[in-house]
C-alpha positions as a Markdown table, in Angstrom:
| # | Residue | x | y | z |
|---|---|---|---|---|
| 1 | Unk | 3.4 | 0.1 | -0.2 |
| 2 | Unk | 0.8 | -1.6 | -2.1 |
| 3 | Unk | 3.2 | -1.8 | -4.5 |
| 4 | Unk | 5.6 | -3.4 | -2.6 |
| 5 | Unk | 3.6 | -5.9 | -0.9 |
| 6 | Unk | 1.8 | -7.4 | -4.4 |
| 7 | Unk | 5.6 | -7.8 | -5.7 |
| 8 | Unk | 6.4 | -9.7 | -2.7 |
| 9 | Unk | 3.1 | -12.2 | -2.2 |
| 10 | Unk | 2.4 | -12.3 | -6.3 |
| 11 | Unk | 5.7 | -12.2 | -7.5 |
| 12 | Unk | 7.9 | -13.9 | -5.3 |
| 13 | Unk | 10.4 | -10.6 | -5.8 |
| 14 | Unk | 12.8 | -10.0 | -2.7 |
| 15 | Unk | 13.2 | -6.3 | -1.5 |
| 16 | Unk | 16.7 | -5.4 | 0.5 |
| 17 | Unk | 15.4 | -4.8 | 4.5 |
| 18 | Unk | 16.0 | -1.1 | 3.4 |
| 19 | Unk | 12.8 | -1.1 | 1.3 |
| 20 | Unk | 10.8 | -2.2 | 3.9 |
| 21 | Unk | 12.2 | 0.1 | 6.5 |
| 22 | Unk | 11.4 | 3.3 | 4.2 |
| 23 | Unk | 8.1 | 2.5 | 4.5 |
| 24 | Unk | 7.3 | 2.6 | 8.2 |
| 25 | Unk | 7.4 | 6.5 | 7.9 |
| 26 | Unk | 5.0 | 6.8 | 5.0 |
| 27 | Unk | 2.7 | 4.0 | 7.0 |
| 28 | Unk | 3.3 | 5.9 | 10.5 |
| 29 | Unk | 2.7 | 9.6 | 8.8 |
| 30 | Unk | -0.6 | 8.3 | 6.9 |
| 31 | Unk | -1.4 | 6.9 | 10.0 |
| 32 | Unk | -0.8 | 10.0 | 11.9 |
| 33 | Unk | -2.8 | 12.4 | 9.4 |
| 34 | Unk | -5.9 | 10.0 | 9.5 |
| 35 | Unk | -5.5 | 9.9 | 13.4 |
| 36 | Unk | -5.9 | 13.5 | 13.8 |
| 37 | Unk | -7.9 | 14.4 | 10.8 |
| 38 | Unk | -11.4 | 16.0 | 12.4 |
| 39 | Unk | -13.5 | 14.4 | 9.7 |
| 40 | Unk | -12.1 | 10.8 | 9.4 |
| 41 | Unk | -14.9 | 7.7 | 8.9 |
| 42 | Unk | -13.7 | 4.0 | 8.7 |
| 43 | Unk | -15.7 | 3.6 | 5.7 |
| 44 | Unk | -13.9 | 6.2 | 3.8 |
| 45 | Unk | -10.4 | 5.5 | 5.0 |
| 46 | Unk | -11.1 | 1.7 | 3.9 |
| 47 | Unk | -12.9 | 2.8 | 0.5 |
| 48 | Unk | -9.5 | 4.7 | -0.5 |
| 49 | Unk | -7.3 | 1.8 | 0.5 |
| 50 | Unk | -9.2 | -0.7 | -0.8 |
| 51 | Unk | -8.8 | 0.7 | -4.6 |
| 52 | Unk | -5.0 | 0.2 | -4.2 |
| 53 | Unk | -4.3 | -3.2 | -4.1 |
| 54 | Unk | -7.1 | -3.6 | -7.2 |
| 55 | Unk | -4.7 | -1.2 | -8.8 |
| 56 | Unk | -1.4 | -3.1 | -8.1 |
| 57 | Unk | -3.2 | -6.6 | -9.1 |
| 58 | Unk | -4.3 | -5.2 | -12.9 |
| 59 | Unk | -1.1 | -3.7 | -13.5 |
| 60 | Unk | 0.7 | -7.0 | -12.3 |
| 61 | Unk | -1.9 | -9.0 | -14.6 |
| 62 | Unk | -1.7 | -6.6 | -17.5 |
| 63 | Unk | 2.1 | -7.0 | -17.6 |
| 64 | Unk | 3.9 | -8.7 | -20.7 |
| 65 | Unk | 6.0 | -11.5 | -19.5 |
């Protein structure tokens, strides 16, 4: 998703409505599994999303043009 999303705002690339729509259930499931996960903290669930979009950004940067 992160992916996806840096392509889109940083790149100005276009995905078919398709893409988009293939992601709700990988959203709704990580969703799901954090909902009912016994342990769960805010700080952690941020602290492991956070890292992604960092991730997405250097590779973006780092690529030859």
């Amino acid at each position: 998703m992160s992916k996806v999303a840096a392509s889109r705002f940083l790149l100005g690339e276009r995905f078919p409505v398709s893409v988009y729509l293939s992601l709700v259930p990988i959203i709704g499931g990580c969703a799901l599994a954090a909902a009912t996960e016994l342990n769960f903290s805010m700080t952690g669930f941020f602290g492991c999303n956070d890292i992604k979009p960092c991730i997405c950004v250097g590779k973006f940067s780092l690529r030859e043009k």
